[in-house]
C-alpha positions, 0 to 999 in steps of 0.5 A: 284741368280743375276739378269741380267738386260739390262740398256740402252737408246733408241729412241722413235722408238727403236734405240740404235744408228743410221746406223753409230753407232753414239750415238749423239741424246742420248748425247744431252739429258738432264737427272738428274744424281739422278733422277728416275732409274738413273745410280749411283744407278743401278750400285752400285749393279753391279758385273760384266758387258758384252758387245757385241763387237759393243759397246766394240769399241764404249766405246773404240774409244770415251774414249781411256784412260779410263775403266769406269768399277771398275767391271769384264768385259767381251766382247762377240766377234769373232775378236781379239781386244786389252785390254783397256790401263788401269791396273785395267781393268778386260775385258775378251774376250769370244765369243759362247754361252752366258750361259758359260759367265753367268755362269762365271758373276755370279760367279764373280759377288760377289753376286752382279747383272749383266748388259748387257751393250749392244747392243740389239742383245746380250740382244737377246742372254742372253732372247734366253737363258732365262737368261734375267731378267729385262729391264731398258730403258730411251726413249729420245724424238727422232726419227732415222728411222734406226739402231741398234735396242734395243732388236730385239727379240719377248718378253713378258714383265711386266712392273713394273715402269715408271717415267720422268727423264727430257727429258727421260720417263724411265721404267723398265720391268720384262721379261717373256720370248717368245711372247705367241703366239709364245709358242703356236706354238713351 
C-alpha cells in the first residue's frame, strides 16, 4: 500500500510560514541538496502529490510559468482557481473529503508514495482520516511567534530518524494516531 508522508519545513516553534504566508526565513537557510533526507531522494519514490489551496497559490504566485511537479497533482480547495500554464501539468482540483482524493492518489500513484505537499491543516485532515503515515520535517534554527502551524492536530508520533543537514535538524516520524489520552476519552 503507498505511504502517505508530510515533507515539509518548519520553524523551531512550529511554523510553516509566517502571518503573511511568507516563507523568507526557510529560503535563506542553508541545506546540502544530498544531505540527510534530502529532497532529490524523497520524491523519487513520489507518485502523486496534494496540496491545500494556500500553498497551491503559493507555488503559483513565486513561480508563475513553472509545474515543479512531473507527478499527478491534486489541490484540496472550495474556490475556482486557474490550472498552472504548463501543458504537462497534471493538477486536479478536489475539495471534501480527503479519503475520495486518497483513494484516487493511490490509484494514480503507480505504486509509488504520496506527498502531502502542504499546508498543516490539510496533513490534519489526511491524520483525522487516519490516512497519514509519516512526517518528515527540516526545523530551520528560527523562530516566528506566529503563522501557519506545522500540524495543528493533537498526534502521537514515533520517531525513526534524526539528522543535520547544515543548518536544518531534520527528522523523520511514524504517526501513531490520536494522542492516547485522547483515545481514552472517546
Amino acid at each position: 500500500m503507498a505511504k502517505l508522508t508530510y515533507y515539509t519545513a518548519a520553524t523551531l516553534d512550529g511554523f510553516l510560514a509566517d502571518p503573511d504566508h511568507s516563507l523568507d526565513w526557510l529560503m535563506r537557510q542553508d541545506q546540502d541538496q544530498s544531505g540527510p533526507l534530502n529532497y532529490d531522494a524523497f520524491v523519487a519514490d513520489i507518485g502523486a502529490i496534494v496540496m491545500g489551496s494556500t500553498t497551491y497559490e503559493w507555488v503559483r504566485r513565486h513561480f508563475p510559468d513553472e509545474w515543479f511537479y512531473t507527478m499527478p497533482a491534486w489541490v484540496m480547495t472550495t474556490r475556482e482557481l486557474a490550472p498552472p500554464p504548463v501543458p504537462q501539468a497534471d493538477v486536479r482540483f478536489r475539495s471534501g473529503d480527503v479519503r475520495a482524493v486518497h483513494e484516487e492518489m493511490v490509484a494514480a500513484a503507480g505504486g509509488k508514495d504520496l506527498w502531502v505537499v502542504g499546508g498543516g491543516e490539510l496533513a490534519g485532515a489526511f491524520a483525522d482520516a487516519g490516512l497519514l503515515d509519516e512526517v518528515i520535517v527540516y526545523l530551520a534554527p528560527v523562530t516566528l511567534g506566529a503563522g501557519a502551524a506545522i500540524l495543528p492536530r493533537r498526534l502521537d508520533l514515533e520517531l525513526l530518524e534524526t539528522a543535520q543537514n547544515k543548518d536544518f535538524l531534520t527528522a523523520r516520524y511514524r504517526v501513531l494516531g490520536p494522542l492516547t489520552e485522547d483515545r481514552a476519552t472517546q
